[in-house]
N, C-alpha and C positions, 0 to 999 in steps of 0.2 A: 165392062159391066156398067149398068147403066140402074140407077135406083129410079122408078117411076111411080105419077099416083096413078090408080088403073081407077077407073071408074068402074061399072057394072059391065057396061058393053065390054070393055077391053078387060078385065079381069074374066068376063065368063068366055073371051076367044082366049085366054090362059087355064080354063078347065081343066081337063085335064092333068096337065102343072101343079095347079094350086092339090088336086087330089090327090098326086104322089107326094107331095111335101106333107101335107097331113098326115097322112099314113104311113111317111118315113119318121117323122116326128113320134108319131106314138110308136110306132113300131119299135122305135129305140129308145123309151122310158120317160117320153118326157110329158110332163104333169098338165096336159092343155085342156081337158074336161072328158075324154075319149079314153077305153080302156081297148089294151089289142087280142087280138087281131080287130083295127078296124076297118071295118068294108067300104067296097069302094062307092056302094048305095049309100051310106051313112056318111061319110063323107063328103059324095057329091049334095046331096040334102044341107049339109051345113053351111057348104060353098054358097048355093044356091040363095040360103035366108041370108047372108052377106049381101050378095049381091041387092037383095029387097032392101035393109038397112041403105046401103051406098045411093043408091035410087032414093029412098027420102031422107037422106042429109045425115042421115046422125051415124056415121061413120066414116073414116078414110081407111083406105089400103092403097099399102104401097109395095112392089114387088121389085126383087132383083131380079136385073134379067141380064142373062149373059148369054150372046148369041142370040137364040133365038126362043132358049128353055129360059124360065120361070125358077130360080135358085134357090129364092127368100122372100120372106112377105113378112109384115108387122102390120097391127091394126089399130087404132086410135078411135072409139069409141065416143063420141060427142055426148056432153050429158043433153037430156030431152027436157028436164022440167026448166020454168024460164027463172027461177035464182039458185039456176046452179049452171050457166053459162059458162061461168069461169071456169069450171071445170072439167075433163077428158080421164080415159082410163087407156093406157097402151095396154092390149090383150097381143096375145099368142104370136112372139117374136120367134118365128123358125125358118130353120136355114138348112137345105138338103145334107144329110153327113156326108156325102161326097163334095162340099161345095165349105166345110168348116175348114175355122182357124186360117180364114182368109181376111179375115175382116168384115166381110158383110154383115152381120150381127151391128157390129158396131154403126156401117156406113145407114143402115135403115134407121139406127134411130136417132141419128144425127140428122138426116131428113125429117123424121117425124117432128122432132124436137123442133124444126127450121118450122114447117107447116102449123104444129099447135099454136104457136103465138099467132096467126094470120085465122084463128077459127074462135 
């Protein structure tokens, strides 16, 4: 398993991926801003404004990847106005439930944690 930062480019050839983990996530009750059944339109739409963020700077994503599937992803949110550099907001740490109580939860944000001082 390999924890990486995806950019836009290499996060939207993870499409797909990143869609079912969303939608696994709410699917199974967890509190990310999406109520279920969420579609896979609404979904891909949200991936999408990600990707727009990662493109001008004011967020990172980082994805597990194991093989060649997309497991986990966590997001770190750059603030935008300029006296408040100092500070970041980790959003929507999810991890496929076929893929929990592995550790990846933990290995992503010990990444992100590694990355936020260098931003």
């Amino acid at each position: 398993m390999q924890i990486e930062l995806l950019t836009s480019r290499t996060a939207h050839e993870k499409l797909e991926d990143l869609i079912e983990l969303l939608r696994d996530a709410v699917d199974s009750g967890a509190s990310v801003g999406f109520l279920p059944p969420l579609s896979r339109d609404a979904a891909s739409d949200y991936w999408r404004s990600i990707f727009a963020d990662l493109d001008a700077g004011y967020r990172l994503l980082l994805g597990a990847i194991n093989g060649p599937k997309l497991v986990g992803s966590v997001q770190l949110e750059l603030a935008r106005k300029p006296n408040a550099s100092h500070r970041a907001e980790v959003q929507r740490l999810l991890v496929l439930r076929s893929a929990r109580r592995q550790g990846i939860g933990e290995r992503l944000m010990r990444r992100l944690h590694e990355l936020a001082g260098h931003h």
